[in-house]
OpenMM code with the backbone's topology and positions (N, CA, C; nanometers):
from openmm import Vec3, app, unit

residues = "UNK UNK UNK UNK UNK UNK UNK UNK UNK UNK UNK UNK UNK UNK UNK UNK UNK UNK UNK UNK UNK UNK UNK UNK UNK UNK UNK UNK UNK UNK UNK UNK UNK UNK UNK UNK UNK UNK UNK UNK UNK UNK UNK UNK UNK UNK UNK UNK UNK UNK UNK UNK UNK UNK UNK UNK UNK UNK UNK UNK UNK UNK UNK UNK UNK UNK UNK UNK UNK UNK UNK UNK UNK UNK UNK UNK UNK UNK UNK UNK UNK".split()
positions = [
    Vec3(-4.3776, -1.6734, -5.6045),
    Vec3(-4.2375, -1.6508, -5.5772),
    Vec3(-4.1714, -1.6107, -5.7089),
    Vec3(-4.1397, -1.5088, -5.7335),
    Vec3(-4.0885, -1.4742, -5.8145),
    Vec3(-3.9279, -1.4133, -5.8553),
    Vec3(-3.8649, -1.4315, -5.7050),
    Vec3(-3.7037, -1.4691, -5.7034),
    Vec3(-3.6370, -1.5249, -5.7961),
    Vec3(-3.4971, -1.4956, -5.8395),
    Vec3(-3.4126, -1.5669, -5.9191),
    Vec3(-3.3689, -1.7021, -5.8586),
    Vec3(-3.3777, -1.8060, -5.8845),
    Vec3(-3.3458, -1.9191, -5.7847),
    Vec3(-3.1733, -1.8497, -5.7814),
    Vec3(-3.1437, -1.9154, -5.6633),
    Vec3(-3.0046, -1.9556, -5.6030),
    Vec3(-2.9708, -2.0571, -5.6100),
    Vec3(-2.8222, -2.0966, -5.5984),
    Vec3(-2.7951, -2.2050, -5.5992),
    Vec3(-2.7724, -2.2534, -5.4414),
    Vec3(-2.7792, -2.4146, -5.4388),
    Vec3(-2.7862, -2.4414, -5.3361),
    Vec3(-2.6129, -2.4429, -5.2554),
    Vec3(-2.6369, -2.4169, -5.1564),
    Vec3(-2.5120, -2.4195, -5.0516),
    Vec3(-2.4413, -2.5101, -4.9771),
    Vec3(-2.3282, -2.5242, -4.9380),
    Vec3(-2.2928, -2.6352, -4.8748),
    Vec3(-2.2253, -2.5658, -4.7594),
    Vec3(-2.3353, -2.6125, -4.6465),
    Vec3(-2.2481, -2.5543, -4.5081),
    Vec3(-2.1823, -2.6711, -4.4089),
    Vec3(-2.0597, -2.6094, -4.2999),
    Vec3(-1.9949, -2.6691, -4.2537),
    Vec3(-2.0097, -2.6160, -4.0908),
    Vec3(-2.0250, -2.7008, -4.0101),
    Vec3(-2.0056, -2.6457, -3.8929),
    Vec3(-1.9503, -2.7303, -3.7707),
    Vec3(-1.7992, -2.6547, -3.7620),
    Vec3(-1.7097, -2.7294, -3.7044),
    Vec3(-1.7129, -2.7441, -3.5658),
    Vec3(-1.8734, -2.6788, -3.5130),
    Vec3(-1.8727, -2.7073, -3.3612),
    Vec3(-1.9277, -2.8671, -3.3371),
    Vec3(-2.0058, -2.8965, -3.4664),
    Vec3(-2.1060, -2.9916, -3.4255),
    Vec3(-2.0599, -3.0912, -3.5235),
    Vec3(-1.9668, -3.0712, -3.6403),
    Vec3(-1.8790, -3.1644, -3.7149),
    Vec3(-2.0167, -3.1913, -3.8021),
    Vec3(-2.0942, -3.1016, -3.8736),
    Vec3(-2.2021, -3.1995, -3.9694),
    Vec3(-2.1627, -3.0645, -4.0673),
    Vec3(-2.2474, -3.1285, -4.1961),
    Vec3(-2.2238, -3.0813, -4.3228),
    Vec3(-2.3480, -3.0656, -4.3628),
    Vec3(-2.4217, -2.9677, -4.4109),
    Vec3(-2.5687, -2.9628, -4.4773),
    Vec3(-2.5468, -2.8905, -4.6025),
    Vec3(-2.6604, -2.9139, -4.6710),
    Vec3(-2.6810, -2.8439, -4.8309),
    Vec3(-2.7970, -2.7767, -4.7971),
    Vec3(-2.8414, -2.6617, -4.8481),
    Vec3(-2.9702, -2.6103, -4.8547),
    Vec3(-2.9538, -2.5322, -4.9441),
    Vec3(-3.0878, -2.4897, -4.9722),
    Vec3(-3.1450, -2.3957, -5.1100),
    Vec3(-3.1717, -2.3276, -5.0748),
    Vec3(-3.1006, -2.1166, -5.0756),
    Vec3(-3.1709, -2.0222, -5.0106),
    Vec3(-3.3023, -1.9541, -5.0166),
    Vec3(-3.3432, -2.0323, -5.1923),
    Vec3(-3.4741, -2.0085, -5.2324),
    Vec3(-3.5759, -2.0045, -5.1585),
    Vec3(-3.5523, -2.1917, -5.1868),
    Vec3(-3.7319, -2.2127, -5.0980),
    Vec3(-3.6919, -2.2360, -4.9651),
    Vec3(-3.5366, -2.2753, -4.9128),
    Vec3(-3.5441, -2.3618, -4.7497),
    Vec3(-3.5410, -2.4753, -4.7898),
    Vec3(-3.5367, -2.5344, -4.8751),
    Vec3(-3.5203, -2.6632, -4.8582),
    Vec3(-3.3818, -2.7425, -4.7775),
    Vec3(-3.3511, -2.8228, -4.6929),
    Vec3(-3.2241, -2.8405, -4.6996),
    Vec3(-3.2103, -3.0115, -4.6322),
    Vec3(-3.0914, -3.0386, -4.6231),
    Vec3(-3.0757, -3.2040, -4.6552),
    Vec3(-3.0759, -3.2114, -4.4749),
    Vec3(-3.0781, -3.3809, -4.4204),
    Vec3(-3.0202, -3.3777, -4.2919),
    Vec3(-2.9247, -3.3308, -4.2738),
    Vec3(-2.8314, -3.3623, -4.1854),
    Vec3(-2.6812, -3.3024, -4.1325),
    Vec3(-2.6133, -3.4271, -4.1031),
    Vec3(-2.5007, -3.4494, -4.1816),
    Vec3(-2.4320, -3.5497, -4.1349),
    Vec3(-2.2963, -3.5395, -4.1123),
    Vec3(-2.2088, -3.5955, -4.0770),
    Vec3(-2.0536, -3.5503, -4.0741),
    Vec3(-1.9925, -3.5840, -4.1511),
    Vec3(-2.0796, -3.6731, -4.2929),
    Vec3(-2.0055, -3.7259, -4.4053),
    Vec3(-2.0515, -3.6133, -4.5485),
    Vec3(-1.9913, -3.5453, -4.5605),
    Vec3(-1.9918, -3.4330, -4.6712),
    Vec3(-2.0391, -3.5232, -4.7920),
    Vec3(-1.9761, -3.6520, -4.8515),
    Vec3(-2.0331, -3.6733, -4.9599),
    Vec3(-2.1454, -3.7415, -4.9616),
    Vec3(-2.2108, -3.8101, -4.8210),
    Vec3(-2.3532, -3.8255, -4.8398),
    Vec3(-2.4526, -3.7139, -4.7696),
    Vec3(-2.3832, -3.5783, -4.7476),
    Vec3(-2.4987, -3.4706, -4.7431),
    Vec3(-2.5169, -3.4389, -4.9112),
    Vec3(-2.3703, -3.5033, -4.9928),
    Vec3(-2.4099, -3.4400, -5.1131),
    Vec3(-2.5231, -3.5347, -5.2146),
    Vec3(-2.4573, -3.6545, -5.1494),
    Vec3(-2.5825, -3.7696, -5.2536),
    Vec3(-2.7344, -3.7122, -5.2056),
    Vec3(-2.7169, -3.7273, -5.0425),
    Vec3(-2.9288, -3.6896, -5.0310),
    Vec3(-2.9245, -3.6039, -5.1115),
    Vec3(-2.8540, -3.4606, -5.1281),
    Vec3(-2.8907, -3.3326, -5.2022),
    Vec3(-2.9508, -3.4246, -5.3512),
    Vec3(-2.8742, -3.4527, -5.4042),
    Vec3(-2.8560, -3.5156, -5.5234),
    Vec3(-3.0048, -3.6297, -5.5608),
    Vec3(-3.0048, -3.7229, -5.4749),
    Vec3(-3.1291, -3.8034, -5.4469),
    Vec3(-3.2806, -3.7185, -5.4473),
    Vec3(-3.2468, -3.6287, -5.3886),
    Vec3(-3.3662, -3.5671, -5.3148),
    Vec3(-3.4034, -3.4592, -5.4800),
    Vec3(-3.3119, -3.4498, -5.5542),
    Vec3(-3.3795, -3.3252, -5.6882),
    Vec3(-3.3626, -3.4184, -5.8154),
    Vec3(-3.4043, -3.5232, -5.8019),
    Vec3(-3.4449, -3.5960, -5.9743),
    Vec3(-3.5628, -3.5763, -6.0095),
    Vec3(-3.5736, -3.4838, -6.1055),
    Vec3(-3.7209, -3.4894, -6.1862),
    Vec3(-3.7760, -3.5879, -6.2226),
    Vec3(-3.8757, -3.5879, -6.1941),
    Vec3(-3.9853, -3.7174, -6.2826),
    Vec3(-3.9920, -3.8429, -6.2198),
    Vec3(-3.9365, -3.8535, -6.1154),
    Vec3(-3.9708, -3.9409, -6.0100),
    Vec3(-4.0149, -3.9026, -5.9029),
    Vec3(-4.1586, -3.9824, -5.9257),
    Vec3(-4.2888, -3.9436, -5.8335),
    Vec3(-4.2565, -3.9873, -5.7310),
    Vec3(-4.1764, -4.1220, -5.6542),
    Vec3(-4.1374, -4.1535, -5.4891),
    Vec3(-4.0318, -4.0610, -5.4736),
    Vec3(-3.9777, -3.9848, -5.5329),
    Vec3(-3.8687, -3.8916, -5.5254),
    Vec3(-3.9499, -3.7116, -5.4482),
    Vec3(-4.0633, -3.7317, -5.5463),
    Vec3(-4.1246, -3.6031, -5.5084),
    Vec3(-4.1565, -3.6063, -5.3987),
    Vec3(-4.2412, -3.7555, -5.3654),
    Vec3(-4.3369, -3.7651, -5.2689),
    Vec3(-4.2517, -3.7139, -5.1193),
    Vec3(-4.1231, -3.7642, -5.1337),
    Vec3(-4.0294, -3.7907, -5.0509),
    Vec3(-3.9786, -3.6205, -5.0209),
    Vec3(-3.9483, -3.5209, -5.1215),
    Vec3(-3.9465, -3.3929, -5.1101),
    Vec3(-4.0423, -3.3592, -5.0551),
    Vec3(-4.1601, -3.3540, -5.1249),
    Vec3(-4.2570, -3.2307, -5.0278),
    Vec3(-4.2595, -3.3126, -4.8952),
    Vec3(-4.2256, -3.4591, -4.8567),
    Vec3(-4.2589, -3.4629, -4.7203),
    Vec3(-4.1619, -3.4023, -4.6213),
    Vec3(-4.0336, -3.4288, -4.6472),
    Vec3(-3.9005, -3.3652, -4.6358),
    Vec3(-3.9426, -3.2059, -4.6015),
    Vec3(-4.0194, -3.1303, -4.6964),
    Vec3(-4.0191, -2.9560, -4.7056),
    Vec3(-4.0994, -2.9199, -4.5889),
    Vec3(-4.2022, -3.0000, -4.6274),
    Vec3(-4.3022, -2.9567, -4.5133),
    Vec3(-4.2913, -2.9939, -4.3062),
    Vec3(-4.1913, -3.0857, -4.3926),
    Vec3(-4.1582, -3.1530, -4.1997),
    Vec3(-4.0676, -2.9392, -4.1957),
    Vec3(-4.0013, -2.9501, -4.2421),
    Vec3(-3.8906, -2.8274, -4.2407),
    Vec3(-4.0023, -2.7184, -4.1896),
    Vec3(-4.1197, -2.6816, -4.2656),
    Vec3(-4.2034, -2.5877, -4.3016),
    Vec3(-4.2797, -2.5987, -4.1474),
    Vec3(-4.3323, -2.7112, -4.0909),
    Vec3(-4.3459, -2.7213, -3.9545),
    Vec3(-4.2306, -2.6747, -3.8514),
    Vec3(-4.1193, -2.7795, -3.8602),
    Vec3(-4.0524, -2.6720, -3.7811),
    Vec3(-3.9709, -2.5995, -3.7658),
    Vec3(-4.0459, -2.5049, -3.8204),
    Vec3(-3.9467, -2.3392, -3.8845),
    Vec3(-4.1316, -2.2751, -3.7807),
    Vec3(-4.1771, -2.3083, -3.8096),
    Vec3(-4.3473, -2.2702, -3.7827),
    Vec3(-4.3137, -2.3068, -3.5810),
    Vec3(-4.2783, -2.4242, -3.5311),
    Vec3(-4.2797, -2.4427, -3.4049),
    Vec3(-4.1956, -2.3835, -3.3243),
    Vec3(-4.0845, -2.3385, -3.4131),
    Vec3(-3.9645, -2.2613, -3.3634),
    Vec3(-3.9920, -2.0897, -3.3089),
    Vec3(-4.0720, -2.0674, -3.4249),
    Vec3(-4.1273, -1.9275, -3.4295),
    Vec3(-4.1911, -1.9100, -3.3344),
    Vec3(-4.3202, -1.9985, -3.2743),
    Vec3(-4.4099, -2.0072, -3.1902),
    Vec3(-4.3254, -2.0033, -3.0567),
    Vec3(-4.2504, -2.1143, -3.0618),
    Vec3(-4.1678, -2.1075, -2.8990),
    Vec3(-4.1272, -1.9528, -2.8864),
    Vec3(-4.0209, -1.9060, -2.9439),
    Vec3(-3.9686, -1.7959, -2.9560),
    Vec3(-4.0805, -1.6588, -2.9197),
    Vec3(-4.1669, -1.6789, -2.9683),
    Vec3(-4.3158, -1.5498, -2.9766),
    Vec3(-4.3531, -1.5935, -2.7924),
    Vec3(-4.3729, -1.7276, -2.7714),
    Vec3(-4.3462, -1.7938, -2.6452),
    Vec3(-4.2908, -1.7712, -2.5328),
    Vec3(-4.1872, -1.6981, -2.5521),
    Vec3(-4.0470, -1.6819, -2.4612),
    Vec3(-4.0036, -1.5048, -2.4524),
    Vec3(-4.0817, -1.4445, -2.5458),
    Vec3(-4.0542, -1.3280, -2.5194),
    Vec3(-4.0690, -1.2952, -2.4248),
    Vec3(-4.0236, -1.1962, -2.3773),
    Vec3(-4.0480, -1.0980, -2.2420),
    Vec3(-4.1475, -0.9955, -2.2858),
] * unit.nanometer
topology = app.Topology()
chain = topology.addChain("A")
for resn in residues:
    res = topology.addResidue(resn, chain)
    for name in ("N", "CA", "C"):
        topology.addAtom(name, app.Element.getBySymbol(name[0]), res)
């Protein structure tokens, strides 16, 4: 990957009242909650260097994402006409 990182985003969506952060880089992005300043702590929690239960906790976090972004696709390929 050789992209300029981005910075991460803070979205709002007033149908469903939740708040998420994500990174347009890799996809990474936080749960969804309706409390803006603890979508901002997970953000925050979730990127401390050098803590290994911190990492462990990211890549499990990425890859749950990385699955389903992968199951979504499949349904969809699924459902075509």
């Amino acid at each position: 990957m050789f992209r300029k990182p981005s910075k991460p985003e803070l979205r709002y969506s007033g149908v469903r009242n939740e708040y998420v952060i994500w990174c347009p880089t890799c996809g990474y992005r936080t749960r969804p909650d309706s409390n803006k300043q603890s979508v901002i702590a997970d953000w925050y929690l979730s990127n401390q260097p050098g803590n290994k239960h911190i990492e462990n906790l990211w890549i499990k976090r990425y890859l749950e994402i990385r699955e389903g972004a992968t199951v979504v696709a499949q349904e969809n390929e699924n459902n075509a006409i």
